[in-house]
C-alpha positions in Angstrom: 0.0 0.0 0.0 1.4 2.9 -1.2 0.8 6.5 0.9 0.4 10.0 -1.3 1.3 12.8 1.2 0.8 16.0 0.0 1.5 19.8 1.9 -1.6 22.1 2.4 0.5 24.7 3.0 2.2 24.3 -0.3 -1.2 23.9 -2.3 -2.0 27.3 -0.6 0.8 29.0 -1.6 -0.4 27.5 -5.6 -3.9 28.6 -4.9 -3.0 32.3 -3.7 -0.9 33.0 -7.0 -3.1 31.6 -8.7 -6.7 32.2 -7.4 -9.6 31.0 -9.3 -11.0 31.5 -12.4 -12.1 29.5 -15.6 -10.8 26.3 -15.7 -10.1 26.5 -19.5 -7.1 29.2 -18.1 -5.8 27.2 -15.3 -5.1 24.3 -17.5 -3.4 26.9 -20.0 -1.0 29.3 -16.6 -0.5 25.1 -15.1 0.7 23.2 -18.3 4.4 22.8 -18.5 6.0 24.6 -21.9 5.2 21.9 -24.6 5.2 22.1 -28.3 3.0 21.7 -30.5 4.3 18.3 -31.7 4.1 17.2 -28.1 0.4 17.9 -27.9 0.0 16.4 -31.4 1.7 13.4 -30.4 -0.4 13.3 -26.8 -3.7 13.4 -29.6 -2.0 10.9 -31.6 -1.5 8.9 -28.3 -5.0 8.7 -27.3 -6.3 8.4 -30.9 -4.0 5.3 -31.1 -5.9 4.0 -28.3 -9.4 4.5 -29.5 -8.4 2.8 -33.1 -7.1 -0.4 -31.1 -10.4 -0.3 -29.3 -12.5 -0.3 -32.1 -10.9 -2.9 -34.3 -9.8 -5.0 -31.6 -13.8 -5.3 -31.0 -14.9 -5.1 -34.1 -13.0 -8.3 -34.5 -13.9 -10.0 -31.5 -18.1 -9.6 -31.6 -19.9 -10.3 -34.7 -23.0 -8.0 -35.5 -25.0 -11.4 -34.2 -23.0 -10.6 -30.5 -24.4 -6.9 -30.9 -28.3 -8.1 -31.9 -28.1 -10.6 -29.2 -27.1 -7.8 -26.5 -29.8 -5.6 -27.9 -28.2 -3.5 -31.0 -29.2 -3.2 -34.2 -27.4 -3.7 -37.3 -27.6 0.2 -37.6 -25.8 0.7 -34.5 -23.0 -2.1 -35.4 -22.9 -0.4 -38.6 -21.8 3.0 -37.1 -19.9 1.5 -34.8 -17.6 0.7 -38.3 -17.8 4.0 -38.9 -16.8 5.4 -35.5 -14.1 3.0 -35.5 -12.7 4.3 -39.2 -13.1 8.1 -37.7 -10.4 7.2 -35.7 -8.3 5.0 -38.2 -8.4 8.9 -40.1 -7.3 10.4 -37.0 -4.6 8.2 -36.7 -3.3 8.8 -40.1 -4.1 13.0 -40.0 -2.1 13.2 -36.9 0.8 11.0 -37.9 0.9 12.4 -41.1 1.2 16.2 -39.4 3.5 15.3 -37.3 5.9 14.2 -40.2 5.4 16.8 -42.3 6.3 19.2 -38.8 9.9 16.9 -38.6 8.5 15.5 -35.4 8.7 11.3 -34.9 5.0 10.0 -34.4 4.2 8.0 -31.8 3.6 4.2 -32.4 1.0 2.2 -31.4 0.9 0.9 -27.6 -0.2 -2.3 -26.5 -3.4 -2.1 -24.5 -5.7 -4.2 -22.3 -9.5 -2.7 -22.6 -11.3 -5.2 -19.6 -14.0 -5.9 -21.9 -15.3 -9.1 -22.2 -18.8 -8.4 -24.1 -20.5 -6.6 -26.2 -22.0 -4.2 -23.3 -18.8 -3.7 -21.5 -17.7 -3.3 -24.5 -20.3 0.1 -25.6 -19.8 1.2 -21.9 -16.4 1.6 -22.3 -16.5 3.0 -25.4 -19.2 5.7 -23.8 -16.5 6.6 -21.4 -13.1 6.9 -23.8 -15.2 9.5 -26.4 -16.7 11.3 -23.4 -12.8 11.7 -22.0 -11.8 12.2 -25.8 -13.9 14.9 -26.2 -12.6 16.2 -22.3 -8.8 15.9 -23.8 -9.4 18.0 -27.3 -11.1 20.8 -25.0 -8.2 20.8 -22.3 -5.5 20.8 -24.9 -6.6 23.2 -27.3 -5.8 26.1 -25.0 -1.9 25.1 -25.5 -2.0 24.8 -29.0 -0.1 28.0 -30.5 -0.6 27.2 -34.5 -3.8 28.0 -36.2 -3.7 25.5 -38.9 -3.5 22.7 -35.6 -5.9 24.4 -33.3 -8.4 24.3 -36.3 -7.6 20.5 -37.2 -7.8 19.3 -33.5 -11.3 21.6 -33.3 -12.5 19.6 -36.6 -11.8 16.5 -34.5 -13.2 17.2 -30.9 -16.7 17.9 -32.8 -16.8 14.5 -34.4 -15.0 13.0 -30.8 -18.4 14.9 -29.3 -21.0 13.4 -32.0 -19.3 9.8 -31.4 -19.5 10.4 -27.6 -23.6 11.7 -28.1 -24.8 8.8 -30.3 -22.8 6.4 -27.7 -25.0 7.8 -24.9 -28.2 8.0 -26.4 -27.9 4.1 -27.4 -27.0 3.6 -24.1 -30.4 5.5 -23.0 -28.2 8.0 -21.4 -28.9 11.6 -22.2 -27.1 12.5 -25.9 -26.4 16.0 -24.7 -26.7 16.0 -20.4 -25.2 19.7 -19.9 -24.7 22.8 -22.2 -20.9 22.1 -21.7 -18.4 20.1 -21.6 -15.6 19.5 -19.8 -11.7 20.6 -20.5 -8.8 18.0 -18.9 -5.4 18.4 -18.3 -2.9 16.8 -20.5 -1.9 14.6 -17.3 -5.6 14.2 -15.8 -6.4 12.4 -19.1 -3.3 11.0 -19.3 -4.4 9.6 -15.3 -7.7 8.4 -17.2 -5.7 6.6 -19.9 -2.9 5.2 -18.4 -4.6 1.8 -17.2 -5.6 0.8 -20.2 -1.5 1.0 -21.4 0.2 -2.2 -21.1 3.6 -1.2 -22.8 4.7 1.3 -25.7 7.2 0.8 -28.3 11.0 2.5 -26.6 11.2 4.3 -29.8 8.1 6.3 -28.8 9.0 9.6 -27.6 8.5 10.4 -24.2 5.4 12.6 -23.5 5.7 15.4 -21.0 2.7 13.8 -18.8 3.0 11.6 -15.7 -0.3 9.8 -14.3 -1.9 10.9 -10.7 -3.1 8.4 -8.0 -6.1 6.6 -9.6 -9.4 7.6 -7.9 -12.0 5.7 -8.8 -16.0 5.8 -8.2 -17.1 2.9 -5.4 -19.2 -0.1 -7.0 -21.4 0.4 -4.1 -22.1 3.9 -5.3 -26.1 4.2 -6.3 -27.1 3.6 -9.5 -28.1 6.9 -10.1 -26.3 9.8 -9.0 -27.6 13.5 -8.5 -26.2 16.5 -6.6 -27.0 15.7 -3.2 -26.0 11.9 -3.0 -23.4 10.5 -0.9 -20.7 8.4 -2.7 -17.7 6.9 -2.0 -14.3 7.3 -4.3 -11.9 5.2 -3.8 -7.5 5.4 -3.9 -7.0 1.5 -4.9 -3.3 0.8 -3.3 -3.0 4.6 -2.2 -3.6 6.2 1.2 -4.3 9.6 0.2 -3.6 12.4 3.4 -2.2 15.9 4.0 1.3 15.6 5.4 0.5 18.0 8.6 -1.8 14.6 9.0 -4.8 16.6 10.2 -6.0 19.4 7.4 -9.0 19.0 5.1 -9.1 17.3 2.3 -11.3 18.1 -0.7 -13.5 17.1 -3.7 -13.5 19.5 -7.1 -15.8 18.7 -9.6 -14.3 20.2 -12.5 -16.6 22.3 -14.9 -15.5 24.5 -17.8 -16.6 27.7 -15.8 -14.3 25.9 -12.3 -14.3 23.6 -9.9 -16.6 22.8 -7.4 -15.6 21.8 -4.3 -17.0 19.8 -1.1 -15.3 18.3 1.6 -14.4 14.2 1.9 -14.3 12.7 4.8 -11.2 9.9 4.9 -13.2 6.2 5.0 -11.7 2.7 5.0 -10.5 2.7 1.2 -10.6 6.1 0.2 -12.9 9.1 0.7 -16.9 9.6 1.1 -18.4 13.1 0.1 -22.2 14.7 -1.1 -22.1 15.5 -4.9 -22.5 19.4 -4.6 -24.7 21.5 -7.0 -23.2 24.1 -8.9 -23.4 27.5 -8.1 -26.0 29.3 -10.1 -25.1 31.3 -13.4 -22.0 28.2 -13.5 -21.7 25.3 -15.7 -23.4 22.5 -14.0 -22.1 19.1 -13.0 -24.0 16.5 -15.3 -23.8 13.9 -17.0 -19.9 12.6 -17.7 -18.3 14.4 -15.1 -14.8 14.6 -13.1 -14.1 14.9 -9.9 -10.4 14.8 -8.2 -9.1 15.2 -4.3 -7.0 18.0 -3.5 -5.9 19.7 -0.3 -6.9 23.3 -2.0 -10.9 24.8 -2.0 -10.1 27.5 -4.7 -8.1 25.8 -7.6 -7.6 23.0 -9.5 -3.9 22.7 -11.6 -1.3 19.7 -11.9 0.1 21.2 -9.2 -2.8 20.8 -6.5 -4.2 17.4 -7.4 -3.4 14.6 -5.1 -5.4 12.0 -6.9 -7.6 11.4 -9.4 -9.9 12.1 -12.2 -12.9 9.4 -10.9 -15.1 9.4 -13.6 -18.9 9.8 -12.2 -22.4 9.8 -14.4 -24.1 13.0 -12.8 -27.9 12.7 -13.5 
């Protein structure tokens, strides 16, 4: 069992020079100075990922799997075309990345957890919801037009993949008027267990992965603002270092966190999903939550574990 200790005090210090404000800037004042062929290859990276997904389960589950779990041939027949979406993503990305004299990033090798056709279009739910999160987050670092347009043209397909997902899933298509922007190393946190091993010859990405937080399986079925709910630290003990201060939950939303105390519980942390102040974005549908020592900011520098990923009714 590993322990994350992390200094209040420090994560004060953070949170007075940098005192909050939309989340869409924090990311941009937080991030470490990358290039645009870093954030081209940490597309590439993830769009890699979805393209396995796809054709590894295209592969493995016949369109009689899909009918037999409830989904029509309509549905298995965009599901080819989600899947060659992100085959073109792959090549668009690889392809700009040459052209800019940077090396593209391989393909890893990955291990999705799914074992049928439903886990299979859950999962899939959650990687476009966090691709969608990822485009949004990153955008704010990209310095050349020509990219900033290109990655724009693909976060609005990433977010029509991400609504027709939902809405066969009976899950509202569009659950909040908008979405929500990621880190480059809070995604990185999401993506990171579904990476076995990647080729040495890959370049090194200027990400590192957080503590995984995760939502409880004990958790209700439906969650609102107002519900209690466990998250958990699996093989983390998650404290302040003085041993004693208050720990947090931020919801992050476009227009910036939203905080509410956890309380420290056998396994991780138990807190009420708050409701977003009013004129704010709200916290619904695919939403984000982290711990943190700080009540006024969210960077890199003030997380101490986490994204969970919740479904906010």
């Amino acid at each position: 069992m590993k322990s994350t200790f992390f200094s209040v005090a420090a994560l004060a210090a953070v949170a007075a020079a940098a005192p909050a404000r939309n989340h869409l800037l924090a990311l941009r004042q937080a991030a470490p100075q990358i290039t645009d062929a870093d954030i081209l290859n940490y597309a590439l990276t993830l769009e890699h990922l979805e393209d396995k997904f796809y054709r590894e389960a295209l592969a493995n589950f016949t369109e009689s799997d899909f009918a037999a779990a409830g989904f029509d041939a309509t549905f298995y027949n965009n599901l080819k075309e989600i899947s060659s979406d992100e085959m073109t993503h792959v090549s668009f990305l690889t392809a700009a990345l040459t052209q800019a004299g940077a090396k593209p990033v391989a393909e890893c090798t990955y291990a999705f957890g799914v074992t049928d056709v439903k886990s299979f279009v859950a999962t899939s739910s959650i990687l476009e919801g966090v691709g969608v999160s990822a485009y949004l987050g990153a955008a704010a670092d990209i310095m050349s037009k020509e990219y900033l347009t290109a990655a724009g043209s693909i976060l609005t397909v990433e977010a029509r993949h991400s609504a027709y997902i939902r809405a066969s899933l009976s899950e509202s298509p569009f659950p909040s008027p908008f979405d929500v922007p990621l880190s480059l190393n809070e995604v990185y946190t999401l993506a990171a267990p579904f990476i076995v091993s990647c080729p040495e010859t890959n370049a090194k990405l200027p990400v590192k992965a957080f503590p995984m937080l995760m939502s409880s399986p004990e958790n209700p079925m439906k969650i609102t603002a107002g519900t209690k709910i466990t998250l958990l630290t699996p093989d983390y003990i998650v404290k302040p270092a003085d041993g004693t201060s208050q720990i947090y939950a931020a919801f992050i939303t476009v227009t910036g966190p939203v905080f509410t105390e956890a309380t420290a519980v056998d396994g991780g942390f138990s807190l009420t999903v708050p409701t977003a102040p009013e004129g704010s974005a709200p916290i619904a549908g695919q939403s984000y939550v982290v711990l943190t020592g700080c009540n006024t900011t969210v960077t890199d520098e003030t997380v101490a574990a986490g994204p969970a990923i919740l479904e906010i009714s």
